[in-house]
PDB file with SEQRES, HELIX, SHEET and CRYST1 records, atoms N, CA, C and O in Angstrom:
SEQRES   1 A   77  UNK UNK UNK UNK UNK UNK UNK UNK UNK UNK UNK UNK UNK          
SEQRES   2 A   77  UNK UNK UNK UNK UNK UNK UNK UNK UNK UNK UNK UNK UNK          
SEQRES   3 A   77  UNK UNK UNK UNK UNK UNK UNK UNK UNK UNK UNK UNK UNK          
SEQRES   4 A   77  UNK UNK UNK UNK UNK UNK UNK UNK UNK UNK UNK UNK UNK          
SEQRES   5 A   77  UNK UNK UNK UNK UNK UNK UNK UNK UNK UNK UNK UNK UNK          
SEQRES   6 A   77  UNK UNK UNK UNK UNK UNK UNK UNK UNK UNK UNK UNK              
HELIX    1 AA1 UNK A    2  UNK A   11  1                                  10    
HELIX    2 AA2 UNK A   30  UNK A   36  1                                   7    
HELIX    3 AA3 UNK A   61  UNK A   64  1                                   4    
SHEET    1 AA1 2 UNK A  15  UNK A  16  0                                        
SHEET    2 AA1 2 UNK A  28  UNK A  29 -1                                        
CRYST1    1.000    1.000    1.000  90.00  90.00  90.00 P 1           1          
ATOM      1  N   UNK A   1       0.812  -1.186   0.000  1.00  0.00           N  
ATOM      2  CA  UNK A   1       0.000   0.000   0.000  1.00  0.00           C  
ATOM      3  C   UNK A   1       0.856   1.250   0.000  1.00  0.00           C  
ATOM      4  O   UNK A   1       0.338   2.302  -0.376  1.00  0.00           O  
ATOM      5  N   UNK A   2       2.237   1.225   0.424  1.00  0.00           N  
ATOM      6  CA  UNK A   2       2.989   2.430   0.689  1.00  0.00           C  
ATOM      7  C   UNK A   2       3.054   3.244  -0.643  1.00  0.00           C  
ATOM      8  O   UNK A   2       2.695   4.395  -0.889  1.00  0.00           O  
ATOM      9  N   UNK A   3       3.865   1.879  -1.750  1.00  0.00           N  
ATOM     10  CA  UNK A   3       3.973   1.929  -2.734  1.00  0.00           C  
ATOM     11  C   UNK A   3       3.135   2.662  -3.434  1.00  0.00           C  
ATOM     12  O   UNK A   3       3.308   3.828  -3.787  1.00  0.00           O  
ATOM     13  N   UNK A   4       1.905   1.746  -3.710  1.00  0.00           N  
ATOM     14  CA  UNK A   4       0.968   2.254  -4.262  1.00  0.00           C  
ATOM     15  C   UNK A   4       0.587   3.912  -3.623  1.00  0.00           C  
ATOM     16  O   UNK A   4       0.615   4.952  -4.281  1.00  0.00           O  
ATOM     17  N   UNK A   5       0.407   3.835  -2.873  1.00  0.00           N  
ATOM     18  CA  UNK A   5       0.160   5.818  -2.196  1.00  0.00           C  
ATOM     19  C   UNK A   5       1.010   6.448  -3.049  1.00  0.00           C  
ATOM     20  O   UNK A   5       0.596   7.275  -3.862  1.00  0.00           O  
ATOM     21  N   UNK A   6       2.182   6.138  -2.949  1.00  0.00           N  
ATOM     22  CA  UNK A   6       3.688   7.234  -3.285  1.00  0.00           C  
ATOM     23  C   UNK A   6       3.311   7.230  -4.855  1.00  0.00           C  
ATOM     24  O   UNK A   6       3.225   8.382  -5.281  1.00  0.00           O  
ATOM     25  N   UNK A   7       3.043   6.155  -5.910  1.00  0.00           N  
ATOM     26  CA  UNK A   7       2.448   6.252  -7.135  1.00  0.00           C  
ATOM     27  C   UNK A   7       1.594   7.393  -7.470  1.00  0.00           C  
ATOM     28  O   UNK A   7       1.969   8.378  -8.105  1.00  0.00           O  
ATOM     29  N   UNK A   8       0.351   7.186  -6.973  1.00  0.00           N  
ATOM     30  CA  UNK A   8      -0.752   7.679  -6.637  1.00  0.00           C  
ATOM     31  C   UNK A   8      -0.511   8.955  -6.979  1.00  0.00           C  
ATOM     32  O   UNK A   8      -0.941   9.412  -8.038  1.00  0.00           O  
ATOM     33  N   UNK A   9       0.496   9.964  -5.768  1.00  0.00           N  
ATOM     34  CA  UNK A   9       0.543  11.012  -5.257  1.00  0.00           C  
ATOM     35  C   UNK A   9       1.881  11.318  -6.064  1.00  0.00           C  
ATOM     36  O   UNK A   9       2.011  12.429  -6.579  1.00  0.00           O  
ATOM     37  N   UNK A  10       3.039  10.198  -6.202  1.00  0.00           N  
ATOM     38  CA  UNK A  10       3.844  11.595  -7.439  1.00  0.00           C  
ATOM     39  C   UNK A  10       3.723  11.452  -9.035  1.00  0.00           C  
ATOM     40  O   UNK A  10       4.421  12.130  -9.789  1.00  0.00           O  
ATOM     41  N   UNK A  11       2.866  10.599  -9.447  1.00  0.00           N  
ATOM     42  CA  UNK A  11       2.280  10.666 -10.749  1.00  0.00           C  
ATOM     43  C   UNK A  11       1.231  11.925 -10.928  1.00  0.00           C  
ATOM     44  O   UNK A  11       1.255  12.804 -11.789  1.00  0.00           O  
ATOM     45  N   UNK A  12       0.175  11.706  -9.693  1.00  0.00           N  
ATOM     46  CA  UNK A  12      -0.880  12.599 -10.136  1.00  0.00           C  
ATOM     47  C   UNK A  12      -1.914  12.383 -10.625  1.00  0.00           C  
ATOM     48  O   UNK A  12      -2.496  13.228 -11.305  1.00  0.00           O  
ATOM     49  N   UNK A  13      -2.461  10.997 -10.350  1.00  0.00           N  
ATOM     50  CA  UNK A  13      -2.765  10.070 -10.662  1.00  0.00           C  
ATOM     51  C   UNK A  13      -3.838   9.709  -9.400  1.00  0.00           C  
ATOM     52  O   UNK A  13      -3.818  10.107  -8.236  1.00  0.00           O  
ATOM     53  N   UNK A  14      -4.717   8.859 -10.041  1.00  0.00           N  
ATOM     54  CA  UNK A  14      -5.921   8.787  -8.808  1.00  0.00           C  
ATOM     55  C   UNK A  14      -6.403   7.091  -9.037  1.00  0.00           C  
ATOM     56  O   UNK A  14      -7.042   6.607  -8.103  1.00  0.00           O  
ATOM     57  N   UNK A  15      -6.097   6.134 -10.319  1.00  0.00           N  
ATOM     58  CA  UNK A  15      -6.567   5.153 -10.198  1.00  0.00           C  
ATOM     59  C   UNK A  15      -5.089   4.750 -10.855  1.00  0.00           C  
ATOM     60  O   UNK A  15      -4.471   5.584 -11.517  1.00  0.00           O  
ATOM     61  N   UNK A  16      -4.508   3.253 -10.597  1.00  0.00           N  
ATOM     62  CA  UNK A  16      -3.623   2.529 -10.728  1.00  0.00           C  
ATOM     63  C   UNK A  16      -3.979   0.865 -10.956  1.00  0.00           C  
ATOM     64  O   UNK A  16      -4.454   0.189 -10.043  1.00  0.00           O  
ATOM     65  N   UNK A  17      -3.768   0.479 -11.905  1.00  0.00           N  
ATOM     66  CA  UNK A  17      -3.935  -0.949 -12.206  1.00  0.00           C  
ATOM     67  C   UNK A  17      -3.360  -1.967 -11.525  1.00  0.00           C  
ATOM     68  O   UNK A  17      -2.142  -1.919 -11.699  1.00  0.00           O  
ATOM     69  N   UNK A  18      -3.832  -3.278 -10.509  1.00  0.00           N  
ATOM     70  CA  UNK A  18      -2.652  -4.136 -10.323  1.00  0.00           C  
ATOM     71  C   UNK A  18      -2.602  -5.231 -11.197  1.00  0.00           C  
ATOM     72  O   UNK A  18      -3.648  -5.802 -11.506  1.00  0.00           O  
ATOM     73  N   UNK A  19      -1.535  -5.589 -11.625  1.00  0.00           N  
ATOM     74  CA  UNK A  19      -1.286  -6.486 -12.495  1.00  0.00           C  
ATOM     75  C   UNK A  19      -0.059  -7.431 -12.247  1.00  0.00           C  
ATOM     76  O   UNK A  19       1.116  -7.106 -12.075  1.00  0.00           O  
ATOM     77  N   UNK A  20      -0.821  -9.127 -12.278  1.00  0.00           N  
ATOM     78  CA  UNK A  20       0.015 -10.177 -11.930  1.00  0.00           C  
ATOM     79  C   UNK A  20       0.132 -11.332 -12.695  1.00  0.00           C  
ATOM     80  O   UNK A  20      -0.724 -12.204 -12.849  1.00  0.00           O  
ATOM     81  N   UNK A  21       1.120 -11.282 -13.108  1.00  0.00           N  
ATOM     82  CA  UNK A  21       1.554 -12.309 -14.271  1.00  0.00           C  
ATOM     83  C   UNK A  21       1.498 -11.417 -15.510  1.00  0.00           C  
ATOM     84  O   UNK A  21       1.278 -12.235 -16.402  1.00  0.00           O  
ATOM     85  N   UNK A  22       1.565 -10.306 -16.036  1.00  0.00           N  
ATOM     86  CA  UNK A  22       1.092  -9.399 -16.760  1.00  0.00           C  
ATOM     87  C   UNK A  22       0.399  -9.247 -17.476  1.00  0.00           C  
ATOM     88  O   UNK A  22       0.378  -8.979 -18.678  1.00  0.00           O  
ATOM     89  N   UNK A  23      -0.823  -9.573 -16.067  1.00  0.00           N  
ATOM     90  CA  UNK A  23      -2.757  -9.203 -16.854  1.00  0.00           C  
ATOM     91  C   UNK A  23      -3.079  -8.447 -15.706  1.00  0.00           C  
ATOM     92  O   UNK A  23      -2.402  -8.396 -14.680  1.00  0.00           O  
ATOM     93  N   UNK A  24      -4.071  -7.902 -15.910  1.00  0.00           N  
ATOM     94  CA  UNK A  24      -4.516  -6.860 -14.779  1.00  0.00           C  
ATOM     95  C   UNK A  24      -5.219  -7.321 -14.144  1.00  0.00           C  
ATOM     96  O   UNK A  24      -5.987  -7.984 -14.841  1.00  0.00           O  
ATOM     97  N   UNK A  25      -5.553  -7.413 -12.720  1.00  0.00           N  
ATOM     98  CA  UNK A  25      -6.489  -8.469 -12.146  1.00  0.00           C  
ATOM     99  C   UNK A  25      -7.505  -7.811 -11.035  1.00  0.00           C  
ATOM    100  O   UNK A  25      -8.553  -8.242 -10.554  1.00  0.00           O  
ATOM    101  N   UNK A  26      -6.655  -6.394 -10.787  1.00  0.00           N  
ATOM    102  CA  UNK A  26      -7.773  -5.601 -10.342  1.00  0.00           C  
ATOM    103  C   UNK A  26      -7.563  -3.788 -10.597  1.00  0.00           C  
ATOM    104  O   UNK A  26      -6.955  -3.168 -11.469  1.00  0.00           O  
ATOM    105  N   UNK A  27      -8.235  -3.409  -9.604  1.00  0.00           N  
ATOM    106  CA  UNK A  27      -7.961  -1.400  -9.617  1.00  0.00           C  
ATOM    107  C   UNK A  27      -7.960  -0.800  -8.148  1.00  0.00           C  
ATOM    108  O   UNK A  27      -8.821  -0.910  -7.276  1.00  0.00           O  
ATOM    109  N   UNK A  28      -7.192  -0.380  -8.134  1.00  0.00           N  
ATOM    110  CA  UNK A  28      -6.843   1.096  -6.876  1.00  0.00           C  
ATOM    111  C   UNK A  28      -7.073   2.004  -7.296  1.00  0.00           C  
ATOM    112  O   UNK A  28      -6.693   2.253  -8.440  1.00  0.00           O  
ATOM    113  N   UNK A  29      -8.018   3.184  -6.338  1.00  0.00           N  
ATOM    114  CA  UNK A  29      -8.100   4.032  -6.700  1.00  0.00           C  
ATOM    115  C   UNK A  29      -7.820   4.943  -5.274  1.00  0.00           C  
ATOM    116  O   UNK A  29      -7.841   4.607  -4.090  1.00  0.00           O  
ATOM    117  N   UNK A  30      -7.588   6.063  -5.848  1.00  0.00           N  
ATOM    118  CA  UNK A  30      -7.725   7.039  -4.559  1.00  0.00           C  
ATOM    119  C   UNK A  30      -8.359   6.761  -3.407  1.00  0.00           C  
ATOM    120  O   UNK A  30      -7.912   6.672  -2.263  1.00  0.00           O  
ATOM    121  N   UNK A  31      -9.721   6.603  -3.935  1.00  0.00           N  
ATOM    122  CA  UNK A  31     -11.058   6.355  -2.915  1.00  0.00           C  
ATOM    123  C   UNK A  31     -10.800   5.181  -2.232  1.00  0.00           C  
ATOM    124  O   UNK A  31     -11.220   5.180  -1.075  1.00  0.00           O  
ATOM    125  N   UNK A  32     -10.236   4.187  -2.604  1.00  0.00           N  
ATOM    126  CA  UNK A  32     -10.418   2.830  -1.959  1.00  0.00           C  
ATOM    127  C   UNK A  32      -8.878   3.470  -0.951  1.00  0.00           C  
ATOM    128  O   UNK A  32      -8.943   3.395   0.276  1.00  0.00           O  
ATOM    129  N   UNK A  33      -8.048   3.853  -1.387  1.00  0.00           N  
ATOM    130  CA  UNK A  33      -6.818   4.410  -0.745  1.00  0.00           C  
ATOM    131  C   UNK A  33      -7.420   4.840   0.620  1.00  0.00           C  
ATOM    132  O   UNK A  33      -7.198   4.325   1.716  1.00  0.00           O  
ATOM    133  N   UNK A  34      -7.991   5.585   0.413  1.00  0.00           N  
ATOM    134  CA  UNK A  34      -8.297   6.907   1.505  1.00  0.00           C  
ATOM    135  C   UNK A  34      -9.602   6.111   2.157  1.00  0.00           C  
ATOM    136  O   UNK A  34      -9.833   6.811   3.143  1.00  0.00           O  
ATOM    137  N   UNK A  35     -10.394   5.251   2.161  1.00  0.00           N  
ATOM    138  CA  UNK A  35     -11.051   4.242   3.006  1.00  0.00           C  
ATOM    139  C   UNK A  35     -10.700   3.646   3.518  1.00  0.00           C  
ATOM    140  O   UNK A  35     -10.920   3.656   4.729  1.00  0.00           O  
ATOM    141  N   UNK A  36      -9.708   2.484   2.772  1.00  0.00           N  
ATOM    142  CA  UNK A  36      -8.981   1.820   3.199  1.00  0.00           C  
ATOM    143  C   UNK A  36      -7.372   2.079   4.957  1.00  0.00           C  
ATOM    144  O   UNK A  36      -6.993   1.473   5.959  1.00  0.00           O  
ATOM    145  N   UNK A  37      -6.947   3.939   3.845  1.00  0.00           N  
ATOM    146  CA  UNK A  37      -6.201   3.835   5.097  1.00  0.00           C  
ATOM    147  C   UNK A  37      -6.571   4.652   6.551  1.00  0.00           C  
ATOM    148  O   UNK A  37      -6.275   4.327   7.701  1.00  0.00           O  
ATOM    149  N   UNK A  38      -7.368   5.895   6.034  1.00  0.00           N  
ATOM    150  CA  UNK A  38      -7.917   6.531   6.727  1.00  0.00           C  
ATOM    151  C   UNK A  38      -9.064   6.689   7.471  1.00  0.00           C  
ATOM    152  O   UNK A  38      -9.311   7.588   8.275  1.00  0.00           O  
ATOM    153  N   UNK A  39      -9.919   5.520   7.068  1.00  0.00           N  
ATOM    154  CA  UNK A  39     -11.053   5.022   7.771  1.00  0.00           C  
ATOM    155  C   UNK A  39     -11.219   3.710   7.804  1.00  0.00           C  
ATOM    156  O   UNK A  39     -12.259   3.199   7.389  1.00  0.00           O  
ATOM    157  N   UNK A  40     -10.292   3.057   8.263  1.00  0.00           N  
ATOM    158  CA  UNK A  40     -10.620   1.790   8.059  1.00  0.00           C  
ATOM    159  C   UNK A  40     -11.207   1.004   9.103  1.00  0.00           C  
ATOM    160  O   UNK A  40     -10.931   1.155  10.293  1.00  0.00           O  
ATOM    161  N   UNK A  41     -12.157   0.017   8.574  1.00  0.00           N  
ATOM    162  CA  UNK A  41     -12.963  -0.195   9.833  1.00  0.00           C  
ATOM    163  C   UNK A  41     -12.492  -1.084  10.711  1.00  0.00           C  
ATOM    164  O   UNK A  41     -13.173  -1.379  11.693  1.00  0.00           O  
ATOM    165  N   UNK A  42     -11.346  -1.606  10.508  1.00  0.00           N  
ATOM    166  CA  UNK A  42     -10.715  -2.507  11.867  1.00  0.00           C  
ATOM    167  C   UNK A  42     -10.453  -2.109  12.613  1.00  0.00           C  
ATOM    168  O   UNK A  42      -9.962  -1.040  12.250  1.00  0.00           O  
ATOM    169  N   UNK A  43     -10.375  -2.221  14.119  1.00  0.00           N  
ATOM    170  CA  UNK A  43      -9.514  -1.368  15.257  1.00  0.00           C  
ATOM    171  C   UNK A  43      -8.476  -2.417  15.884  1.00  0.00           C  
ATOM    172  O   UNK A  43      -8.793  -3.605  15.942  1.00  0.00           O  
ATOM    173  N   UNK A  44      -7.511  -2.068  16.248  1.00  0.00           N  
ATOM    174  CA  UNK A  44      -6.594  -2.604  17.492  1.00  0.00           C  
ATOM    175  C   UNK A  44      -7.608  -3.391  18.532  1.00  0.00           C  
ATOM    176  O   UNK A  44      -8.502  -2.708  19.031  1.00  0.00           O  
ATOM    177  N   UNK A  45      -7.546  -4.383  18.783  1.00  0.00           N  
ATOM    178  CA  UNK A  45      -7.974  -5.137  19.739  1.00  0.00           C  
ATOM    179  C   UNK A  45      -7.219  -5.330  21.181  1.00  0.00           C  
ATOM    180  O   UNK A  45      -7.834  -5.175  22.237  1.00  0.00           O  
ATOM    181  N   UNK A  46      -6.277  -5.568  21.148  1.00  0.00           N  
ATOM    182  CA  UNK A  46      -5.243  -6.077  22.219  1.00  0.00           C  
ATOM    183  C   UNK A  46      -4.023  -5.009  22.225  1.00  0.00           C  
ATOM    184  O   UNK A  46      -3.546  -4.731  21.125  1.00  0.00           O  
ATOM    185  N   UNK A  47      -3.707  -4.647  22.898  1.00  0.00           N  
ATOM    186  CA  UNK A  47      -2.038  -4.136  23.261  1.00  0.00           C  
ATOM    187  C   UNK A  47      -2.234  -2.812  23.759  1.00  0.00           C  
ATOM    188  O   UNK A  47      -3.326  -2.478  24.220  1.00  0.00           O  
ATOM    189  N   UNK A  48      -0.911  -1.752  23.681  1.00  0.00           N  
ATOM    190  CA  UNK A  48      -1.071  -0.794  24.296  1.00  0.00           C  
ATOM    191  C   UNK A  48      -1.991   0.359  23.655  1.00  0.00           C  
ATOM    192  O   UNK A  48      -2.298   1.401  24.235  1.00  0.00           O  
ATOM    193  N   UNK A  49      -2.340   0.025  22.477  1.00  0.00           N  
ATOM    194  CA  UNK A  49      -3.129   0.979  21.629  1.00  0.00           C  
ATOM    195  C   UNK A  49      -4.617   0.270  21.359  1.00  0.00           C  
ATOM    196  O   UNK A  49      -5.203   0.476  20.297  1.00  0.00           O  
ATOM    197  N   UNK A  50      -5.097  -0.452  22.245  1.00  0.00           N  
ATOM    198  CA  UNK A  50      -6.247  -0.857  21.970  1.00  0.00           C  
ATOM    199  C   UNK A  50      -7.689   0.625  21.528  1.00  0.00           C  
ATOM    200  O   UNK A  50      -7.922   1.678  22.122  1.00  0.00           O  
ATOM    201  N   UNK A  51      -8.271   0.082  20.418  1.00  0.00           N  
ATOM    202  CA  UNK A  51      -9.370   0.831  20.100  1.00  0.00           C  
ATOM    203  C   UNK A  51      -8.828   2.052  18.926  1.00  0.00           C  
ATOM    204  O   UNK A  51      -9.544   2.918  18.422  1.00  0.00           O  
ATOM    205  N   UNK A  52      -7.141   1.794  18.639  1.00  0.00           N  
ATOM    206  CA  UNK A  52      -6.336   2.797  17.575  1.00  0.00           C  
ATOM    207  C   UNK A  52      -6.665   2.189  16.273  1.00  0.00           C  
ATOM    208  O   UNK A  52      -7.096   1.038  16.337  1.00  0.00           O  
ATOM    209  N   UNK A  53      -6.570   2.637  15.291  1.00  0.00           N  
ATOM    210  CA  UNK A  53      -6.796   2.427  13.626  1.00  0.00           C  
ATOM    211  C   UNK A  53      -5.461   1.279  13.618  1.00  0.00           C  
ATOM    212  O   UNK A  53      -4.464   1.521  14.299  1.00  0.00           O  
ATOM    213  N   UNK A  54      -5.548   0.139  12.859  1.00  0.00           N  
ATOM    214  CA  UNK A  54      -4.871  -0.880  12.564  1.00  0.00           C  
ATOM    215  C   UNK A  54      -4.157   0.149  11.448  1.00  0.00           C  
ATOM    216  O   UNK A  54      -4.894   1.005  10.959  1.00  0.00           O  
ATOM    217  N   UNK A  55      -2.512   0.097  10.949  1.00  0.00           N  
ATOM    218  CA  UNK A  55      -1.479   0.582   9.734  1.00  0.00           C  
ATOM    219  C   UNK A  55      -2.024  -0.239   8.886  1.00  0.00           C  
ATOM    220  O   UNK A  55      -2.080  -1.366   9.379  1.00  0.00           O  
ATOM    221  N   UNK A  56      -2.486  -0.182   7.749  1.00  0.00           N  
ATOM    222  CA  UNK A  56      -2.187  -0.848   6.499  1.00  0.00           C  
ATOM    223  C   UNK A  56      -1.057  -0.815   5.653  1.00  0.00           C  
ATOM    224  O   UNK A  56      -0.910  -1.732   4.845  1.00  0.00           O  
ATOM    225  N   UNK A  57       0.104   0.489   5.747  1.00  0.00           N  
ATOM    226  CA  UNK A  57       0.722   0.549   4.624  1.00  0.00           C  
ATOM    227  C   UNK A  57       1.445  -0.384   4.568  1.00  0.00           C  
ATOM    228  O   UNK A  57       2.436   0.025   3.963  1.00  0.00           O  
ATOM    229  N   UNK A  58       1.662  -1.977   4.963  1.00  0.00           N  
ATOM    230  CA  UNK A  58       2.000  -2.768   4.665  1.00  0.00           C  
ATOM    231  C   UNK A  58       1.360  -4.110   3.889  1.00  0.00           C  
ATOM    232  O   UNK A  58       1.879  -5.148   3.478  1.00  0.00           O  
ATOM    233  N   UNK A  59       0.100  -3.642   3.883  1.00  0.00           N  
ATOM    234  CA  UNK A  59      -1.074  -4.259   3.230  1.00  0.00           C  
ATOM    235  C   UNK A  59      -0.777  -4.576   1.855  1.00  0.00           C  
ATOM    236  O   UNK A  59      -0.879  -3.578   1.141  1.00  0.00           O  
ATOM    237  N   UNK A  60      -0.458  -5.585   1.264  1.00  0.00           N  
ATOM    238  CA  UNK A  60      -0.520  -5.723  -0.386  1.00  0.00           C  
ATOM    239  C   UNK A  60      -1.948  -5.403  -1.065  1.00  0.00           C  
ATOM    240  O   UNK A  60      -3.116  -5.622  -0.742  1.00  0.00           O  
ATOM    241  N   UNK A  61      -1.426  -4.896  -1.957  1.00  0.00           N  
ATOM    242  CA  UNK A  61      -2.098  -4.187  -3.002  1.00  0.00           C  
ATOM    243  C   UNK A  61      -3.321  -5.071  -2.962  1.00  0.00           C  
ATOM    244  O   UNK A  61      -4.385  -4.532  -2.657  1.00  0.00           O  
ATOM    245  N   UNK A  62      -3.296  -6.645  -3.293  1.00  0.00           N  
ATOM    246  CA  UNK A  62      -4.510  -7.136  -3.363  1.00  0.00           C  
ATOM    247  C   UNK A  62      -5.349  -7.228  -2.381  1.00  0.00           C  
ATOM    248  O   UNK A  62      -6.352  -7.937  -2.467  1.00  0.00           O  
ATOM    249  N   UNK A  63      -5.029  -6.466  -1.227  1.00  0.00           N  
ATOM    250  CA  UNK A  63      -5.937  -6.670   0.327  1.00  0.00           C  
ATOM    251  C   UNK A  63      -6.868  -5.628   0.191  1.00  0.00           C  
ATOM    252  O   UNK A  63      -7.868  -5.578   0.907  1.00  0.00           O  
ATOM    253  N   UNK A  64      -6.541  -4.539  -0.936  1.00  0.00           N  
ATOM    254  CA  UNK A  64      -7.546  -3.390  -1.079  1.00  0.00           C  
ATOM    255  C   UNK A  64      -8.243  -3.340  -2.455  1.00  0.00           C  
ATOM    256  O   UNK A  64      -9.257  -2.653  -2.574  1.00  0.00           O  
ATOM    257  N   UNK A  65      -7.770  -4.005  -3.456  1.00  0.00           N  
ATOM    258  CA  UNK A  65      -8.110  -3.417  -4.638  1.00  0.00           C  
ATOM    259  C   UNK A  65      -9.492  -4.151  -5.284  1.00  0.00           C  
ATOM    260  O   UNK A  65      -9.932  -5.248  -4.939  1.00  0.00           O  
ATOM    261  N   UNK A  66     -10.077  -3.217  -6.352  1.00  0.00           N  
ATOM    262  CA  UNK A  66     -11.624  -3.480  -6.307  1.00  0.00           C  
ATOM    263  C   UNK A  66     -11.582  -5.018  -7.313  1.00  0.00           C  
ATOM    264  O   UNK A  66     -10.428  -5.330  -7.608  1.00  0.00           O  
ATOM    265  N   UNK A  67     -12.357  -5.700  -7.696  1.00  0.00           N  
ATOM    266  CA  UNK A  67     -12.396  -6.515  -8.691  1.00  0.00           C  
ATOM    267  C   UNK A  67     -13.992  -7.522  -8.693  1.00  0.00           C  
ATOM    268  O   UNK A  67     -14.712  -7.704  -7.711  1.00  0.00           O  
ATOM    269  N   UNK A  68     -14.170  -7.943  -9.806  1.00  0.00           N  
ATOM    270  CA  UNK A  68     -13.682  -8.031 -10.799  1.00  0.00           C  
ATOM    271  C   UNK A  68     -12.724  -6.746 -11.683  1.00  0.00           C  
ATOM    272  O   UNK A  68     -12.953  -5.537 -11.629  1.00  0.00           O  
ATOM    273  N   UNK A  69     -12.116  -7.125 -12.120  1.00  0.00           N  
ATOM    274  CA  UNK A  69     -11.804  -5.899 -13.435  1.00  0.00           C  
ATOM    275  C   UNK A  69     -12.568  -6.467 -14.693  1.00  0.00           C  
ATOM    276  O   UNK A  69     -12.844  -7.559 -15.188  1.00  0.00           O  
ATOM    277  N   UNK A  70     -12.820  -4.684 -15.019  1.00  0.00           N  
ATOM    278  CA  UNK A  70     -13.679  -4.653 -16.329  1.00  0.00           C  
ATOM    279  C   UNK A  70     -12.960  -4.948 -17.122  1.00  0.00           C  
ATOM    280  O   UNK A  70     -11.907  -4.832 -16.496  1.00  0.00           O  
ATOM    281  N   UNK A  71     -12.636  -5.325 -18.277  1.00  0.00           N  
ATOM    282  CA  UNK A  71     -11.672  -4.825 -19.238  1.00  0.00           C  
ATOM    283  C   UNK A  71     -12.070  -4.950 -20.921  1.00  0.00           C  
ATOM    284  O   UNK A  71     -12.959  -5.715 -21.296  1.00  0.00           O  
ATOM    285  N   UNK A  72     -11.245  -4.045 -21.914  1.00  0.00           N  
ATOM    286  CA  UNK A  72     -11.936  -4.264 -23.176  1.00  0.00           C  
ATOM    287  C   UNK A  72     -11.142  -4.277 -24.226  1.00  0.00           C  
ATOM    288  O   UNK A  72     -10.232  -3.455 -24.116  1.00  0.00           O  
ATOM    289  N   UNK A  73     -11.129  -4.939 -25.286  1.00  0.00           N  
ATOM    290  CA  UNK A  73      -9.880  -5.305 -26.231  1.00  0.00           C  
ATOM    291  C   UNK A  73     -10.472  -4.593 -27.557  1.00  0.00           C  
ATOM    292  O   UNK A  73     -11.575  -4.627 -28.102  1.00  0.00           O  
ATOM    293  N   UNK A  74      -9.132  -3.868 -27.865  1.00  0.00           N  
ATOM    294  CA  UNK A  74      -9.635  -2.489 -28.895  1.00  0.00           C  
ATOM    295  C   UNK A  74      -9.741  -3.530 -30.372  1.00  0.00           C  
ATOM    296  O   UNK A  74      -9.123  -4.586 -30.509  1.00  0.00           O  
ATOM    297  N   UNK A  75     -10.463  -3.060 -31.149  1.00  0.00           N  
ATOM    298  CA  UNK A  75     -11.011  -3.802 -32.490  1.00  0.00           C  
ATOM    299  C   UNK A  75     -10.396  -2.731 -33.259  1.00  0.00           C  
ATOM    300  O   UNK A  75     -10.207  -1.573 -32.887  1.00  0.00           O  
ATOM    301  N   UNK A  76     -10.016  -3.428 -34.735  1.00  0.00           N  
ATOM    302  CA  UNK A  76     -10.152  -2.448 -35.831  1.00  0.00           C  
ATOM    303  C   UNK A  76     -11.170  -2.478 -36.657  1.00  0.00           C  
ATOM    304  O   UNK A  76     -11.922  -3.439 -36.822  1.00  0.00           O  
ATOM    305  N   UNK A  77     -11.237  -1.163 -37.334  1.00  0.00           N  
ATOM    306  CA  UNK A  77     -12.062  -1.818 -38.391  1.00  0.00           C  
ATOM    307  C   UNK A  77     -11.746  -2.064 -39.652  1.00  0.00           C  
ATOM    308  O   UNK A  77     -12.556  -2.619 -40.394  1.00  0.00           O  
TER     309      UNK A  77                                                      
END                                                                             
């Protein structure tokens, strides 16, 4: 997720493809970013920060990203 943020934010850029095996298999977007890290609905259960927001930025990409992916293969005519 770090990754993906730092993309995000020095591209300029608001949606990012993940892609494994080199097909795309889902999408990040800003929005899922900013749900995901800034409201996320898990809390700390146990320790000295009980009831604190759980870190994701160690979260792989596929723990957030939307899918199915749409996708569409350009035709000629």
């Amino acid at each position: 997720m770090g990754a993906v943020l730092s993309l995000l934010r020095e591209q300029g850029i608001s949606h990012v493809p993940v892609i494994e095996d080199g097909k795309p298999v889902g999408m990040i977007s800003l929005h899922d970013v900013i749900e995901q890290i800034y409201q996320p609905r898990q809390r700390q259960t146990v320790g000295e920060i009980v009831g604190e927001k759980k870190p994701i930025l160690n979260v792989p990409a596929r723990g957030i990203m939307t899918t199915p992916l749409i996708t569409v293969t350009r035709t000629q005519h």
